[in-house]
BAMAR-366150 format. One record per residue (C-alpha): residue in three letters; x, y, z. Coordinates in steps of 0.25 Angstrom, whole numbers, plus 2048, in hexadecimal, padded with zeros to 3 digits. Example, Ala and Ser with C-alpha at 12.3 -4.5 7.8 and 13.67 -1.06 7.14 Angstrom:
BEGIN
ALA8317EE81FSER8377FC81D
END
This chain:
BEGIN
UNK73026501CUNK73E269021UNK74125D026UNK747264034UNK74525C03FUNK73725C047UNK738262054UNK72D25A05FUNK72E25506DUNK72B25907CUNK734265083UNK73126E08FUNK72F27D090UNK73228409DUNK72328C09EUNK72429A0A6UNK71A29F0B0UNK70E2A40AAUNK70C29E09DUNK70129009BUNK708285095UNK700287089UNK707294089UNK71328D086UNK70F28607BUNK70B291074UNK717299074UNK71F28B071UNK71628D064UNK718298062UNK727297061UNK72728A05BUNK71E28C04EUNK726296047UNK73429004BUNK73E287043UNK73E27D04FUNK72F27804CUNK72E27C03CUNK73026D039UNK728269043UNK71B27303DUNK71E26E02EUNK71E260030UNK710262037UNK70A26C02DUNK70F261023UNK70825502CUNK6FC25F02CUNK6FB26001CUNK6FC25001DUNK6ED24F023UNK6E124C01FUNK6D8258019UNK6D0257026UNK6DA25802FUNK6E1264028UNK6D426C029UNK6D2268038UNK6E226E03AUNK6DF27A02FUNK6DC28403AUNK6E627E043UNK6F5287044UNK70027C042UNK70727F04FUNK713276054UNK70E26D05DUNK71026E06BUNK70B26A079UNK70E26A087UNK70D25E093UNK70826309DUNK7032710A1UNK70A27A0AAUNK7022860B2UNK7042940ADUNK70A2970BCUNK71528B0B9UNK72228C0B2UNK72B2800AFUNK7292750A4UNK720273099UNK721267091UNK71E26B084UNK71C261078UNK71E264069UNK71825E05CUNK71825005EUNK71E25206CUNK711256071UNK70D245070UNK71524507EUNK711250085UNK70724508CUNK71623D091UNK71524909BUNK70724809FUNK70A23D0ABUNK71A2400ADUNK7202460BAUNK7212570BCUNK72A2600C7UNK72526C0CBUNK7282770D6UNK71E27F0DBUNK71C28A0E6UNK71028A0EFUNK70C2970F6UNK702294103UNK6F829B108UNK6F029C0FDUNK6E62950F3UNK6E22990E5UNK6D82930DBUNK6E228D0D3UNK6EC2890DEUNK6F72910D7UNK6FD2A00D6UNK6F42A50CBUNK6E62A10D2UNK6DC2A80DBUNK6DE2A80E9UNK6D22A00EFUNK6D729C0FCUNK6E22A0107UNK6E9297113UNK6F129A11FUNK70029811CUNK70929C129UNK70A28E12DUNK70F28911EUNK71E285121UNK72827E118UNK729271122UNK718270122UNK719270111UNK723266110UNK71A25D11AUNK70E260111UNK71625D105UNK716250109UNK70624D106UNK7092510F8UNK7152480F6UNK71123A0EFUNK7042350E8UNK6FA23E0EDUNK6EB2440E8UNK6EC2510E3UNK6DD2590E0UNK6DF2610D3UNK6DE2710D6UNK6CE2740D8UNK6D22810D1UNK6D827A0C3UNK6D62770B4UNK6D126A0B7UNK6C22680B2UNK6B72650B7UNK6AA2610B0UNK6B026A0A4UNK6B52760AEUNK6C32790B3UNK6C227A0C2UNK6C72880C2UNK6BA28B0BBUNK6B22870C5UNK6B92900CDUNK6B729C0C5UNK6A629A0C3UNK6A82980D5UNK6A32880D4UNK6A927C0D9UNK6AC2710D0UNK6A32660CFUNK6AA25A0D1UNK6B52590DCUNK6C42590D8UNK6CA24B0D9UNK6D724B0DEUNK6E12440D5UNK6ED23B0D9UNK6FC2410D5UNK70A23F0DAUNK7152470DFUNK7212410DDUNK72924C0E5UNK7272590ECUNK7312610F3UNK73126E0F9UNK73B2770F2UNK73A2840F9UNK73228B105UNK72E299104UNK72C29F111UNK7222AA110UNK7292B810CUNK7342B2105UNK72D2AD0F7UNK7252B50ECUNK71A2AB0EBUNK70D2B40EFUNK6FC2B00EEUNK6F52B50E1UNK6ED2C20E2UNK6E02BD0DFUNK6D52B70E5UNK6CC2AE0E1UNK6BC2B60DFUNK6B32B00E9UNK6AD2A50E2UNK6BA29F0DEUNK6BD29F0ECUNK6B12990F0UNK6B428E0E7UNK6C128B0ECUNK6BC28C0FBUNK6B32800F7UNK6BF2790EDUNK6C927B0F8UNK6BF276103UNK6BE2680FDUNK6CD2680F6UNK6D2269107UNK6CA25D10BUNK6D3257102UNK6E1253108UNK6EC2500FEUNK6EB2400FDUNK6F42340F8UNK6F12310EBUNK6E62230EDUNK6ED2170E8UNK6DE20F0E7UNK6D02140E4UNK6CB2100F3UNK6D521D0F7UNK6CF2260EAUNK6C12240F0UNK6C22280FDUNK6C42350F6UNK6B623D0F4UNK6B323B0E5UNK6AB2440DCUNK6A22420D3UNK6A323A0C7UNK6A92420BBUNK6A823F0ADUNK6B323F0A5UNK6B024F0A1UNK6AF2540AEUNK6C02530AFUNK6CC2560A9UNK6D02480A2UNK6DE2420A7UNK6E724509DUNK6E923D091UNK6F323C085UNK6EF247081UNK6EE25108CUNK6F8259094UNK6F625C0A3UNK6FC2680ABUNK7052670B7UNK6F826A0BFUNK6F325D0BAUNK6E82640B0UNK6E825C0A2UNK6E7264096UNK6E425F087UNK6F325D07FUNK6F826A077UNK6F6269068UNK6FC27105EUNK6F327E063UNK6F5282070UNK6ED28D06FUNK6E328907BUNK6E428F08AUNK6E9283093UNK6DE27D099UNK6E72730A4UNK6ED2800ABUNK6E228B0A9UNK6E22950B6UNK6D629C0BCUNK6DF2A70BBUNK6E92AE0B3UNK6F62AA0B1UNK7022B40B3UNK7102B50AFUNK7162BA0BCUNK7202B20C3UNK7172B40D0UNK70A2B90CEUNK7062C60D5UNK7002C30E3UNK6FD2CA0F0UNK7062C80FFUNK6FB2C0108UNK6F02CA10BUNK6ED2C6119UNK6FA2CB121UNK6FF2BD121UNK70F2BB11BUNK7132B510EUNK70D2A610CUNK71929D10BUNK71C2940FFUNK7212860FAUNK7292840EDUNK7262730EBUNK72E26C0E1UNK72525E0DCUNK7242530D3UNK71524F0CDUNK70F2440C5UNK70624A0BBUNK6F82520BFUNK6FF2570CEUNK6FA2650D0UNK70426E0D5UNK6F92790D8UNK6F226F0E0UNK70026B0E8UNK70027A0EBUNK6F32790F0UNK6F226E0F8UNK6FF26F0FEUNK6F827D104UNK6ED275109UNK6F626B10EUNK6FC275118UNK6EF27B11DUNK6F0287114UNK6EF28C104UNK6FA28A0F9UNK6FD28F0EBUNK7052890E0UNK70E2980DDUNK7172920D4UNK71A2860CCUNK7252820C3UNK7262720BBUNK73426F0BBUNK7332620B6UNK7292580ACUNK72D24C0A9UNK73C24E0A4UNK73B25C0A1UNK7402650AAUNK7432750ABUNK7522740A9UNK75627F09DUNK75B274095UNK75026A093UNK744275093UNK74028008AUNK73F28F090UNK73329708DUNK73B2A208BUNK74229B082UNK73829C077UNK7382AB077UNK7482AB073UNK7442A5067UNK74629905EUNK75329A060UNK75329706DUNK74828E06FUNK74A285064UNK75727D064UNK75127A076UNK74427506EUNK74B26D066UNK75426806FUNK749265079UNK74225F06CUNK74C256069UNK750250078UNK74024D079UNK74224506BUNK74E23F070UNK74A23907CUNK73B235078UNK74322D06DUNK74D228078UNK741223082UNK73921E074UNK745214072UNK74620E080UNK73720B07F
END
């Protein structure tokens, strides 16, 4: 071996519009296996490799030796901002990620409901939205402010009894078992901007949900209004006031993260990346295609009425909040439908998106070159601190 130092650790990428967070790992691969930045890195693994057992090196004989790389925490194709991403032995804290603190800024666009509560879904439903005014959302924010319950979308990746509940959708059946709401915090949550209608480019998808689809949100939606946004309970006498389901058995959900598990910013747990990244990601799968348009296309208000008014919300979340859901309820919460148009993570745990402490996606492209003495940098500082916080322990 050379004897060059081996690169590892924890860094962000800033990930565009339009790409899966699986996408990112990927290209990170793509760029780092043939470069001088990892070469160390991949001979000192082939050379642990040729160590084992004759067992194991048969097990890994069909295996490509990839540099190892993983991400903490999904973000949706529709988002841009930071993705933690972990390399080689970094990946081992990816989980340190799991339960930490996020900032995100979305824009919600009312008047209208999709399958996915979100910019690239079906419409499914439509409300009234003349009354919407920036006074009345700062009031309803107040609701969401706090500890508080918060139902998962009932057009998500999570599974139930082996089946994503978007599936459901497709085939035109209801899921079932009834979606518990889960408990989560919002630490803050402040209006940023106000978009009066005809002054913003936000706009409703184009397509509309088929007919069974809809018919299945009518009955989802029915049941999700009865629910008002409630206080997180404290004791289990508040938790059974609520209506409760049927029992599951431990298959019928998506299991709370572990160790070894990454959730997305929409609170779906995924399994941790290996060395092969070559699977779809199954947290943030859509019912629908994902673009790479900064706004996807989308028709004016078909029935005479004026351009919907928008939000641009700035919050802080514990780990498994929905965004898509906050969208959502908020709509509901002010006697109409909303949207989740946008979304950007500024923020997860220290990482932010200031040019200096996060890696550009467009950096990778310029070449080695450019990316290689940031990765190293960013390599290094992730070293140095974990080393600093290991000797205060």
């Amino acid at each position: 071996m050379s004897g060059e130092k081996i690169y590892e650790g924890v860094f962000a990428v800033h990930k565009p519009q339009g790409v899966t967070s699986a996408d990112v790992i990927r290209k990170l691969q793509h760029h780092f296996n043939p470069s001088d930045v990892f070469k160390p890195w991949l001979e000192t693994e082939r050379a642990r490799r040729n160590r084992e057992s004759n067992f194991q090196r048969k097990r890994r004989r069909s295996q490509r030796l990839d540099v190892k790389i993983g991400h903490g925490g999904t973000l949706d194709p529709l988002a841009t901002g930071v993705l933690v991403t972990g390399v080689g032995k970094g990946t081992k804290f990816l989980n340190d990620f799991l339960g930490c603190t996020k900032t995100y800024e979305t824009v919600v666009l009312f008047g209208a409901e999709t399958d996915s509560y979100d910019q690239l879904g079906k419409i499914v439903r439509r409300g009234p939205y003349e009354h919407i005014t920036r006074e009345a959302v700062e009031k309803a924010l107040e609701q969401f402010r706090g500890k508080i319950m918060q139902r998962p979308p009932i057009f998500s990746a999570l599974k139930v009894q082996g089946k994503k509940l978007y599936e459901y959708a497709r085939e035109g059946k209801v899921p079932p078992i009834e979606i518990q709401s889960r408990p989560v915090e919002v630490l803050d949550m402040r209006v940023l901007e106000w978009y009066e209608p005809g002054t913003h480019e936000y706009k409703w998808p184009e397509e509309e949900a088929a007919a069974d689809e809809k018919a299945v949100a009518e009955k989802l939606l029915e049941k999700d209004d009865s629910l008002p946004v409630a206080p997180a309970a404290d004791d289990a006498d508040a938790t059974s006031k609520r209506k409760s389901p049927p029992a599951e058995s431990p298959k019928d959900t998506e299991p709370e993260p572990t160790k070894k598990q990454k959730v997305s910013d929409e609170g779906d747990a995924a399994p941790a990346t290996s060395e092969k990244t070559n699977a779809p990601e199954a947290t943030e799968e859509k019912p629908t295609e994902t673009t790479t348009e900064t706004q996807p296309e989308a028709s004016e208000p078909s029935n005479g009425r004026s351009q919907p008014p928008a939000v641009k919300i700035t919050m802080t979340v514990t780990s498994g909040f929905y965004v898509r859901s906050l969208a959502h309820d908020l709509g509901k919460a002010l006697g109409s439908c909303g949207l989740m148009s946008a979304l950007v993570r500024s923020r997860q745990a220290d990482f932010d998106l200031e040019p200096e402490r996060i890696l550009e996606y467009k950096d990778l492209d310029a070449g080695e070159e450019v990316w290689g003495p940031k990765v190293k940098k960013f390599l290094d500082e992730w070293e140095q601190k974990r080393a600093a916080k290991e000797g205060s322990n």
